[in-house]
C-alpha positions as CSV (number, residue, x, y, z in Angstrom):
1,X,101.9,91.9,-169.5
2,X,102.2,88.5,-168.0
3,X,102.3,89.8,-164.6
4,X,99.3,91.5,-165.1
5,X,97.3,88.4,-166.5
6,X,98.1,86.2,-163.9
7,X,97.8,88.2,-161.5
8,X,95.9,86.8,-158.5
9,X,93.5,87.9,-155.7
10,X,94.2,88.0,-152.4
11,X,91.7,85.3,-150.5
12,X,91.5,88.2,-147.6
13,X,90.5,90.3,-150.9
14,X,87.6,88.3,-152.2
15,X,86.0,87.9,-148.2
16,X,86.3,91.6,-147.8
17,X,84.8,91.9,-151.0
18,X,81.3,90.0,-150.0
19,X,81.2,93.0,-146.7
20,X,80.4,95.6,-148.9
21,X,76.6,96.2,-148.0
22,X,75.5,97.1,-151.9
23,X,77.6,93.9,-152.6
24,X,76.7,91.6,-150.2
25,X,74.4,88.7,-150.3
26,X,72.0,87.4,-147.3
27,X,73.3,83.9,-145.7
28,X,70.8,81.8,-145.0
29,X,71.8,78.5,-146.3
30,X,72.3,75.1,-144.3
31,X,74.1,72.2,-144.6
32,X,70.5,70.5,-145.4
33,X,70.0,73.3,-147.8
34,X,72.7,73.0,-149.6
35,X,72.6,68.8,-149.9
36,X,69.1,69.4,-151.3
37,X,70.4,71.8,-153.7
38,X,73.0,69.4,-155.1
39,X,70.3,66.6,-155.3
40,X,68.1,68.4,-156.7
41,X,70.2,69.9,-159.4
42,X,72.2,66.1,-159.9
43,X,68.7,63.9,-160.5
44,X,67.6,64.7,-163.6
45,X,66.9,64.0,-166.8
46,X,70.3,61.8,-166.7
47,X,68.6,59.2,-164.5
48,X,65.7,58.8,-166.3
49,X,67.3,59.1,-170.1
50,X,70.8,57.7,-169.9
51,X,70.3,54.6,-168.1
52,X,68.6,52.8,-171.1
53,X,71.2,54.8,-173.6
54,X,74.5,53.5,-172.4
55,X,73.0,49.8,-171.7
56,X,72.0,49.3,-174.9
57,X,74.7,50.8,-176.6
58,X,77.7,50.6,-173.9
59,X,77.7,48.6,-171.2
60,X,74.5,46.4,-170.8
61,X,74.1,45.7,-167.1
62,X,77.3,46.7,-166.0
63,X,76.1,50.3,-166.9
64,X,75.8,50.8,-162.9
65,X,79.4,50.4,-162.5
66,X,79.7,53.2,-165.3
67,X,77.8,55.2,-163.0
68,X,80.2,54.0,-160.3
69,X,83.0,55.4,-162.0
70,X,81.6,58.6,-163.2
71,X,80.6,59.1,-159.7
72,X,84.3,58.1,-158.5
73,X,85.2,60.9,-161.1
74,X,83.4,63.3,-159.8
75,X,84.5,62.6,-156.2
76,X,88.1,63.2,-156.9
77,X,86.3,66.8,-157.9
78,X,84.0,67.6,-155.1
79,X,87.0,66.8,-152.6
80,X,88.3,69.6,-154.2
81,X,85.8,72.0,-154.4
82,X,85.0,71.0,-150.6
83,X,88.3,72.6,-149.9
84,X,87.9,75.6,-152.0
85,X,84.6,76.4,-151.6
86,X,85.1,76.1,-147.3
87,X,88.4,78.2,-147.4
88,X,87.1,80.8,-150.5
89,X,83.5,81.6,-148.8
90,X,82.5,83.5,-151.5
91,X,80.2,83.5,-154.8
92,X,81.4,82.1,-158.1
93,X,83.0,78.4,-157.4
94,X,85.4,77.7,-159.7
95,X,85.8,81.8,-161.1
96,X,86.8,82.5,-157.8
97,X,88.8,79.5,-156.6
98,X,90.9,80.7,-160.2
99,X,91.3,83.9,-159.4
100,X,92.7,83.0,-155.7
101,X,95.5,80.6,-156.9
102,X,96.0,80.6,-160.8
103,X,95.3,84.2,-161.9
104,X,92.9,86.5,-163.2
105,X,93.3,85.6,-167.2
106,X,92.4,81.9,-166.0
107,X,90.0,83.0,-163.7
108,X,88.1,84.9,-166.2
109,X,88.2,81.7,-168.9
110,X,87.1,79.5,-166.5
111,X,84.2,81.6,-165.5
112,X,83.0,83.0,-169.2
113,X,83.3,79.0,-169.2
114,X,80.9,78.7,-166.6
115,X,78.3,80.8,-167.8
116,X,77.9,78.9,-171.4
117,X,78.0,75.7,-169.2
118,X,75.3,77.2,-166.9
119,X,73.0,78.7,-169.6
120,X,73.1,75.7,-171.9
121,X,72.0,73.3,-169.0
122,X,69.4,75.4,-167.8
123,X,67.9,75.9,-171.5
124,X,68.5,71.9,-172.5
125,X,66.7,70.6,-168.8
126,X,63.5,73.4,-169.6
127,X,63.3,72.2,-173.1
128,X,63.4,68.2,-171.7
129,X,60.8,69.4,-168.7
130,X,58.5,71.1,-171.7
131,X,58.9,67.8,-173.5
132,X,57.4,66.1,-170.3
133,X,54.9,68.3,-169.3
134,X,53.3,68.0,-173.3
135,X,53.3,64.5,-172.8
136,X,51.5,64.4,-169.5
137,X,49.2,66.9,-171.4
138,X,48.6,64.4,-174.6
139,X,47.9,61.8,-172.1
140,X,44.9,63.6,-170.5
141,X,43.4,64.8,-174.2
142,X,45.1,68.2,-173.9
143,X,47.2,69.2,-176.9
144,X,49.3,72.4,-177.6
145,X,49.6,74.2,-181.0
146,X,52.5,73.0,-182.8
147,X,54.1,76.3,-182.9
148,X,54.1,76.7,-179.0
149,X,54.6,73.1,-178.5
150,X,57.6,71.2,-179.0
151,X,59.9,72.8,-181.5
152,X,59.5,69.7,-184.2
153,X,57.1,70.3,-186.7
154,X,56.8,73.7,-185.7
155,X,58.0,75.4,-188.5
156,X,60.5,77.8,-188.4
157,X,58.5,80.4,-186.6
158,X,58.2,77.5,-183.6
159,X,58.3,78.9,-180.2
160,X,58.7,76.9,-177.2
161,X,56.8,78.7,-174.8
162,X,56.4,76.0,-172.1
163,X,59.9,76.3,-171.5
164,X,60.1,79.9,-171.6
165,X,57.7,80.2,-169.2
166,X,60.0,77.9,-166.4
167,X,62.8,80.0,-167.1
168,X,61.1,83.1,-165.9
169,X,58.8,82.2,-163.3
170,X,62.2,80.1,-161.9
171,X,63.6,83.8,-162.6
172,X,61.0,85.5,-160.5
173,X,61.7,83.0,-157.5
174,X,65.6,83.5,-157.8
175,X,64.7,87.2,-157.2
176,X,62.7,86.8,-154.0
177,X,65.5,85.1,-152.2
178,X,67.5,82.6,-151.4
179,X,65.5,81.0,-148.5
180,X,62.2,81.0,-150.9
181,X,64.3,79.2,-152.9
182,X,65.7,76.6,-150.7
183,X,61.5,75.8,-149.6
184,X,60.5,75.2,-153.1
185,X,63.4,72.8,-154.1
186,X,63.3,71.0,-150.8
187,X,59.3,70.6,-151.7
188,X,59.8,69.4,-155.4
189,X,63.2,67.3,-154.6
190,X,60.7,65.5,-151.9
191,X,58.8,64.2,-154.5
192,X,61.3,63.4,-157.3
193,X,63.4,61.3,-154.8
194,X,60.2,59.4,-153.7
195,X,59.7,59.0,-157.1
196,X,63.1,57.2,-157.5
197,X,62.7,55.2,-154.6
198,X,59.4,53.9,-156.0
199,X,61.2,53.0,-159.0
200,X,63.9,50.9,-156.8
201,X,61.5,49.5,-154.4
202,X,58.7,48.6,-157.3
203,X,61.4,47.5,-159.7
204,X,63.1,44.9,-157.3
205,X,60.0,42.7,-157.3
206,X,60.0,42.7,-161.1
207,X,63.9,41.8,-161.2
208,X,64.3,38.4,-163.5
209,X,67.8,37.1,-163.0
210,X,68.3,35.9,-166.8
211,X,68.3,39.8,-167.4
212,X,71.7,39.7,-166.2
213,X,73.3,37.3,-168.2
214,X,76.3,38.2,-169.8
215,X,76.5,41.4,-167.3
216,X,79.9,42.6,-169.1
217,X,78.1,41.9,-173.0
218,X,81.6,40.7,-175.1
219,X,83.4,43.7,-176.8
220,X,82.3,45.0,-179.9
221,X,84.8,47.0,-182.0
222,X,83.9,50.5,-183.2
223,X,85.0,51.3,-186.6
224,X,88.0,54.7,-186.3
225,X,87.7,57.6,-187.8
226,X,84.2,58.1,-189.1
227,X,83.6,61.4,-188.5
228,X,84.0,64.9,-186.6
229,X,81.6,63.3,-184.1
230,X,83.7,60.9,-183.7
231,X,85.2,60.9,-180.1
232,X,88.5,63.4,-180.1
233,X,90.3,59.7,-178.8
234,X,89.4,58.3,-181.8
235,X,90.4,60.8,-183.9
236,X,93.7,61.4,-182.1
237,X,95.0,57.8,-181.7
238,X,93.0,55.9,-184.8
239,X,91.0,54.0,-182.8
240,X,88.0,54.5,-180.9
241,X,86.5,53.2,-177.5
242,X,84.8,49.5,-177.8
243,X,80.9,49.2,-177.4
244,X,80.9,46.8,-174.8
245,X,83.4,45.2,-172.4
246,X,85.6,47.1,-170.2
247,X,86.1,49.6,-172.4
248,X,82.1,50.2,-173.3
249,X,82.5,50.7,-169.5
250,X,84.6,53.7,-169.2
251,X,82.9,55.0,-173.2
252,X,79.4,54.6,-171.2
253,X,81.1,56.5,-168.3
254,X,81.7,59.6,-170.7
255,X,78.1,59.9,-171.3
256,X,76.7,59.3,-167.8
257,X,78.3,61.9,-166.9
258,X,76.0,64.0,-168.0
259,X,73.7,62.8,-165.0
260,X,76.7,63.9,-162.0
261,X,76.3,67.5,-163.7
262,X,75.5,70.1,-161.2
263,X,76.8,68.9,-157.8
264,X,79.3,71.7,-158.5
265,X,76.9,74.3,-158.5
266,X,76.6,74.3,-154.8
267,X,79.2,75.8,-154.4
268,X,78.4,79.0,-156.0
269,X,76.2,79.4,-152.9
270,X,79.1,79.7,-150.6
271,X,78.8,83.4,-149.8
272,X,74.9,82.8,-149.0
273,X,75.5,79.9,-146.5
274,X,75.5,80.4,-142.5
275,X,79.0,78.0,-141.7
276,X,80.2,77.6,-145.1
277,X,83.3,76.2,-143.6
278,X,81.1,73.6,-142.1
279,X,78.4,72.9,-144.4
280,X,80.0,73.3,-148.1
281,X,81.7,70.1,-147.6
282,X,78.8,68.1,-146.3
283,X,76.4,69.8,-148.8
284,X,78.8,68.8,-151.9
285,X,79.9,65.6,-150.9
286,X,76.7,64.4,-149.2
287,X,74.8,65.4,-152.1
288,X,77.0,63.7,-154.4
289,X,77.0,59.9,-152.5
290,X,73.4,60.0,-152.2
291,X,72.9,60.6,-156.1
292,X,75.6,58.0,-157.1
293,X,74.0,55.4,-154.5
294,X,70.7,55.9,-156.4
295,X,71.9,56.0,-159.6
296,X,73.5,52.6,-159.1
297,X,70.3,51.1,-157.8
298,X,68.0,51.9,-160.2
299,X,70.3,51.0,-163.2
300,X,70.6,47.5,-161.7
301,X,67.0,47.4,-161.2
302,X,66.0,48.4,-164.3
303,X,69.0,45.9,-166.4
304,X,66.9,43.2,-164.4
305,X,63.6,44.3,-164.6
306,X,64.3,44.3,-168.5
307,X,66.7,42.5,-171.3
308,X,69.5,45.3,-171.7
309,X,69.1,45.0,-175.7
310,X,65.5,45.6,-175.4
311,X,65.4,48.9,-172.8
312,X,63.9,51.9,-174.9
313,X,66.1,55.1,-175.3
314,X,63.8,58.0,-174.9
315,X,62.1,56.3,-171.6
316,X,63.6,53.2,-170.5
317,X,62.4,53.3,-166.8
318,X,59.1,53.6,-167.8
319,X,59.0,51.3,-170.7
320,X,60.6,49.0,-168.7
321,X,57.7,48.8,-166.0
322,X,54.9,48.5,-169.0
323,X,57.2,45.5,-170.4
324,X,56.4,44.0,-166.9
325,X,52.6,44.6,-167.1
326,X,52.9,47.5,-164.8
327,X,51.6,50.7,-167.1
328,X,50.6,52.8,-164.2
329,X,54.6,53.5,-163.2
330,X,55.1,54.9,-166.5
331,X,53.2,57.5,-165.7
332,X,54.0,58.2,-162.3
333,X,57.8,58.2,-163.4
334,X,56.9,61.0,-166.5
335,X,55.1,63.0,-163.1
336,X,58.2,62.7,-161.2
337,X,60.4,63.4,-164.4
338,X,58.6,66.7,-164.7
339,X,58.3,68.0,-161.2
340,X,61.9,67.0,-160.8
341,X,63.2,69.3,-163.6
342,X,61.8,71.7,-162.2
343,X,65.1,71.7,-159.2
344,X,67.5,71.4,-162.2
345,X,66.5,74.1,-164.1
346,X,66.3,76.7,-161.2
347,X,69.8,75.6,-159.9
348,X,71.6,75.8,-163.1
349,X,70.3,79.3,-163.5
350,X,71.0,80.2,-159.7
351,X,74.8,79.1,-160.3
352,X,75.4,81.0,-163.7
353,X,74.0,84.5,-161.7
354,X,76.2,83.8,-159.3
355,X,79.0,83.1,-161.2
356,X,78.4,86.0,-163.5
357,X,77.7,88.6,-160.5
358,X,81.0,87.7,-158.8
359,X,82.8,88.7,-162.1
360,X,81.0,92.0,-162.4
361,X,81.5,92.6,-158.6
362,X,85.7,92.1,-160.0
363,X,84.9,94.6,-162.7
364,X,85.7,91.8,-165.4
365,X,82.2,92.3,-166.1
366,X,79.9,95.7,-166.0
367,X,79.6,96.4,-162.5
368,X,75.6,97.3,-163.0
369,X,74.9,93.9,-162.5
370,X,76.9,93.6,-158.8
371,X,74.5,95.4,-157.0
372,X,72.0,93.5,-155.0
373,X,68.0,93.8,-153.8
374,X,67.6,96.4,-151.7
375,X,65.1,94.1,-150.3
376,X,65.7,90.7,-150.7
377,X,69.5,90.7,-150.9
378,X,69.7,88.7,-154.0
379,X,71.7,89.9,-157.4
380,X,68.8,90.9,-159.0
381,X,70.0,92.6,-162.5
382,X,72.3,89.7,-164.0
383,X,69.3,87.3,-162.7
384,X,66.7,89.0,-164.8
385,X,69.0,89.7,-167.7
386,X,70.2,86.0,-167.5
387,X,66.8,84.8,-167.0
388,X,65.3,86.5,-169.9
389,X,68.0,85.2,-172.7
390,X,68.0,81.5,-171.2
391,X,64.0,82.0,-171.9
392,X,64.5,83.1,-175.7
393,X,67.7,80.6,-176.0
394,X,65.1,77.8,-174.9
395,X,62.0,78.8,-176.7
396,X,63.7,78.9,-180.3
397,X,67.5,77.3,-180.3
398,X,67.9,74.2,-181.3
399,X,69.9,72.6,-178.2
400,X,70.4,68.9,-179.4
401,X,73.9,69.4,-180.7
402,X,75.1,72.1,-178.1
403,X,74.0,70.1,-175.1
404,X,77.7,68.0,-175.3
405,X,79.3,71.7,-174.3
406,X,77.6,71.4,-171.0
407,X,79.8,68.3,-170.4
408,X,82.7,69.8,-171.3
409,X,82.4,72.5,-169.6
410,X,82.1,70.8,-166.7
411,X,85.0,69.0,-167.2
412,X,87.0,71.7,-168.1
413,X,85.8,73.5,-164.6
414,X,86.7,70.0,-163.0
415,X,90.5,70.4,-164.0
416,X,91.3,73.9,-163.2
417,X,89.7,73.5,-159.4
418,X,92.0,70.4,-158.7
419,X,95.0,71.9,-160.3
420,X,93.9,75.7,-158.3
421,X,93.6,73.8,-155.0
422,X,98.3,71.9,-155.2
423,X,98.9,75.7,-156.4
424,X,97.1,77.2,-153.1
425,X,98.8,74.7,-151.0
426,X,101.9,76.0,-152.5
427,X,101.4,79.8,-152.5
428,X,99.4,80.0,-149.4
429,X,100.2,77.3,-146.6
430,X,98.9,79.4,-144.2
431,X,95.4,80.0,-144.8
432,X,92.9,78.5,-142.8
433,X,91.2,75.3,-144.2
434,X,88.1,74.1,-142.4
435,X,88.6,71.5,-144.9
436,X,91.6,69.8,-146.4
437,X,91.1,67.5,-149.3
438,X,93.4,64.4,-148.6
439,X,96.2,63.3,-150.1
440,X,97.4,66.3,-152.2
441,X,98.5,66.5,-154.9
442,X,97.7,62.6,-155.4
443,X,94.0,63.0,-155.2
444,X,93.8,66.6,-157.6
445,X,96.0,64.7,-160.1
446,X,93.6,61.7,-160.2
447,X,91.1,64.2,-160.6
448,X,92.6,66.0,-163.8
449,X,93.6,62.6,-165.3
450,X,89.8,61.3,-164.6
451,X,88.3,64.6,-166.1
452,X,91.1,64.6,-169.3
453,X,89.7,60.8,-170.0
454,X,86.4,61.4,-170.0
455,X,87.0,64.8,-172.0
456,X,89.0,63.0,-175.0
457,X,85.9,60.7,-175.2
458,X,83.5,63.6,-176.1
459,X,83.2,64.3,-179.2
460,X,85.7,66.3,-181.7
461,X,83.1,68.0,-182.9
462,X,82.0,69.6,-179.3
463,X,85.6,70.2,-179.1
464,X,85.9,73.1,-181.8
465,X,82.8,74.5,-180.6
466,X,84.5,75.0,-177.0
467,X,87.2,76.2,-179.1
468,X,85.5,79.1,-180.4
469,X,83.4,79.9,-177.2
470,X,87.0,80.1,-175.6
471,X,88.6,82.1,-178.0
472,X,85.1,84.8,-178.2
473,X,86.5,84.9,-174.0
474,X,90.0,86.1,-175.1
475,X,88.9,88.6,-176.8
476,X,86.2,89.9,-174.8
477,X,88.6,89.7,-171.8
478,X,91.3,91.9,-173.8
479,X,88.5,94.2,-175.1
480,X,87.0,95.1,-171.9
481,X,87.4,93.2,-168.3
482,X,91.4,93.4,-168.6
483,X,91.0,97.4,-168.6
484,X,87.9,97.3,-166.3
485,X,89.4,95.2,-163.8
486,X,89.2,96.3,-160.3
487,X,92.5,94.2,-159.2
488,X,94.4,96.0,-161.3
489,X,92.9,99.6,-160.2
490,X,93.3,98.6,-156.8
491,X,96.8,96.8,-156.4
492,X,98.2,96.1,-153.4
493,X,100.6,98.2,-151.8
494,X,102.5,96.0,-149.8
495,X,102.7,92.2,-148.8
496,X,99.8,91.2,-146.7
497,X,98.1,94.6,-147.1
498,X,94.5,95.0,-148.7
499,X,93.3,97.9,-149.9
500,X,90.0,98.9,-149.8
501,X,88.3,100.3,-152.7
502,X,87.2,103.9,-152.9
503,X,83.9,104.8,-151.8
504,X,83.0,106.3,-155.2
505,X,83.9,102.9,-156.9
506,X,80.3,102.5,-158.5
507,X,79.2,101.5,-161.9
């Protein structure tokens, strides 16, 4: 049996796989494409949210180098998915990076992994951008009924219908195509940068020095072992990471995070890009340097622009411009918040059909969902499907609580790629790589060890719920994709050989 579960997939396999004209997908990515993908997906509610979170809680004005090392965490990553996702050409990302090197039992876990990851942030970002838009509404005298408003004092029969509605009209664009796609995101991450750089630019006349001072606040100890929402650290070693100080650093790192999510989703669009042995690596890495550079600015301006013990939570970059006398920047940032969402949502969703029509083009899932437009060459069934539960997961679930899964998730995907790319090396030294991440296996093991740390600082209680998402995967996988698999209907015959699948090989 063991044989069977880890058995792997022939790179030559997968590439062949993405000829098959009901199975194929149109390229017509760029490298520019792709980098605005990744930023449009990374800037998000993170920047605008976490900043005044983890300052006045964590790390005060040194919350930027938290940033800095989330974003040094995340590097280690993309080096490996550059690799990957420039020598494994094809849809899925990590799924199908798994399934080249560590088997098809992790490949599967990794990518029923992906899709909670994918469907949570996509219904968490449209409930934030609802949020948003309400309050841009309130502001000019328009007010939605509670019940199709934001889900709190709603009632029980509350429906969120603002963010429904994103989830499907983003759903009706995924369908048209990838290239329609690329236009709309380049048009809306135009305006959420500019936004950003307002923010930076504006803020830096408003900086006052004394805001600085103490940059590293003095440590505060937080009490161990308070509860299951405790961080798993705290409840594994009896103590818990300090508020403040170096540690508060690396704890405010944990939740920052949260920000970086997304630059991996690029690479789902591997098998849609024109030179993805080219252009995946600029469009992951790029992408991910230009959000960490911003990210760092605007959390030193706004530490400066505002005492870190006085930044607001829910709004902090524009609070902190009203603090200064400047209430008009509030709401230009809430317009830039909102439009900017818009990316995140749409990408998230984009990755998790990709990811979940590459494991139904394997057979792990029902292969009615691998076929693509006639038309417009996109996978058209798993969208809709996907599209229409993210809608009804956003309009009525409460996401508060779940929205730590999308971190670990993340995380989780993080460690298997690093660990997938020293096996590859190992198994198959002769495959072409347009690019090589350096310094193997030093840089994939700083990767896993970066990923582990900022996983044990979650919390425990996000833990179990991984837990059981992980174990409803086992048993799915045994019930139905380890029988349905087309690997194991189609073995090789010999070393080096690949056979194609039959003709007749339909749903």
């Amino acid at each position: 049996m063991s044989s069977t579960l880890f058995r792997t997939k022939r790179v030559e396999q997968s590439i062949l796989d993405t000829e098959e004209p009901e199975h194929a997908l149109k390229k017509s990515l760029s490298a520019l494409d792709l980098t605005v993908f990744g930023v449009g997906v990374i800037i998000g509610t993170g920047i605008f949210v976490l900043t005044g979170t983890v300052a006045k809680n964590n790390a005060g004005p040194a919350v930027a180098l938290a940033f800095v090392a989330a974003g040094v965490a995340c590097a280690l990553a993309a080096l490996c998915y550059a690799e990957f996702a420039s020598t494994v050409p094809v849809a899925g990302s990590a799924y199908t990076f798994s399934y080249a090197s560590l088997g098809e039992l992790p490949a599967w876990i990794i990518g029923w992994d992906l899709v909670l990851e994918f469907a949570l942030g996509t219904a968490v970002v449209a409930v934030g951008w609802s949020g948003y838009v309400q309050s841009l509404m309130d502001n000019a005298g328009w007010e939605m009924p509670a019940a199709l408003g934001s889900r709190e004092g709603a009632g029980d029969f509350g429906f969120d219908i603002l963010a429904a509605a994103l989830v499907l009209v983003l759903t009706f664009i995924l369908v048209l195509g990838m290239k329609l796609s690329a236009r709309i995101t380049s048009l809306v991450v135009a305006i959420k940068v500019t936004v950003v750089l307002t923010v930076i630019i504006a803020g830096a006349f408003l900086i006052d020095g004394d805001n600085y001072d103490p940059f590293i606040p003095k440590q505060q100890a937080v009490e161990a072992g308070e509860s299951l929402q405790a961080p798993l650290i705290q409840l594994m070693f009896g103590w818990a990471p300090s508020n403040f100080g170096v540690m508060g650093i690396f704890t405010a790192a944990s939740v920052v995070f949260f920000a970086f999510i997304g630059f991996d989703v690029v690479a789902t669009a591997a098998e849609e890009t024109k030179n993805p042995q080219r252009d995946m690596p600029r469009g992951i890495i790029g992408s991910l340097l230009i959000c960490t550079t911003l990210y760092v600015a605007v959390s030193i301006v706004v530490t400066g622009m505002q005492h870190y013990s006085r930044l607001s939570v829910d709004a902090p970059l524009a609070d902190a411009f009203k603090a200064t006398g400047h209430p008009w920047f509030a709401g230009f940032i809430s317009f830039g918040a909102a439009v900017g969402l818009t990316t995140v949502c749409m990408i998230l969703l984009l990755g998790q059909t990709r990811v979940f029509f590459a494991m139904s083009r394997d057979g792990l899932l029902p292969r009615f969902f691998s076929h693509v437009h006639p038309k417009y060459k996109t996978p058209h069934r798993p969208t809709i499907l996907l599209g229409v539960v993210i809608a009804i997961l956003a309009g009525f679930t409460p996401l508060t609580e779940l929205a730590a899964l999308v971190n670990i998730g993340t995380l989780f995907a993080f460690v298997v790629v690093a660990i997938g790319v020293i096996i590859l090396r190992k198994t198959r030294p002769d495959l072409h790589r347009a690019f090589r991440t350096p310094w193997v296996p030093v840089i994939p093991i700083l990767s896993v060890l970066a990923s582990l740390w900022l996983m044990i600082n979650l919390p425990a209680e996000t833990w179990v719920r991984f837990a059981i998402w992980m174990a409803a995967g086992f048993f799915v996988y045994f019930l139905y994709g380890r029988s349905h698999s087309r690997l194991g209907r189609h073995e090789e015959t010999t070393v080096g050989e690949v056979i194609k699948p039959p003709k007749g090989d339909t749903p």
